[in-house]
N, C-alpha and C positions, 0 to 999 in steps of 0.2 A: 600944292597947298601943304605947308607945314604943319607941325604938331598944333604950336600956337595959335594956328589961326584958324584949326580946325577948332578947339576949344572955345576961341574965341567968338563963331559962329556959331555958335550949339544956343547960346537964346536967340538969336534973328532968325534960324529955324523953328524954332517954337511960335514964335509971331506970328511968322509965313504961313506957317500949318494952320493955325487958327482964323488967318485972313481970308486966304486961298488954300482953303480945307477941300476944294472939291478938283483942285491942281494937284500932278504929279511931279515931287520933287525927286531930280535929283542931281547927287554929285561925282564930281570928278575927282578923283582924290590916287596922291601916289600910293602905289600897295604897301609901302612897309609904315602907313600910318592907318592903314586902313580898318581894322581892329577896333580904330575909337570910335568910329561912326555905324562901324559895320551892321547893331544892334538902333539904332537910336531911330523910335517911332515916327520921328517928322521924317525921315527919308524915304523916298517910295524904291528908288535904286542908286545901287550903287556902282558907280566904275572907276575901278582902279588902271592905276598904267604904272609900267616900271618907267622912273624914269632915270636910272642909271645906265651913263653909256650914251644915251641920248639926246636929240635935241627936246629941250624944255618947253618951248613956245606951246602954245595953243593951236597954233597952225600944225604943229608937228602931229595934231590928234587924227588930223583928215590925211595925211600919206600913207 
């Protein structure tokens, strides 16, 4: 996830949290943006990955 579309996501988390207020959210986000959401009340956790160097995929979360 990019910068942008971390921003970009910051109201549909707010929805979400108010929808399924008694669900745990959270995200996957690369570490060097991870600073923007690190603080932000609709997320229950947070997890970072480097992905420098790396394979990028979603699959690559589970190896």
């Amino acid at each position: 996830m990019h910068l942008g579309d971390l921003i970009l996501i910051t109201p549909f988390l707010q929805v979400l949290r108010r929808h399924a207020g008694g669900s745990d959210i959270t995200l996957v986000v690369d570490e060097k943006v991870a600073d923007v959401v690190r603080y932000n009340p609709n997320i229950d956790h947070l997890i970072t990955i480097d992905k420098k160097g790396r394979d990028n995929s979603v699959r690559a979360l589970w190896h």
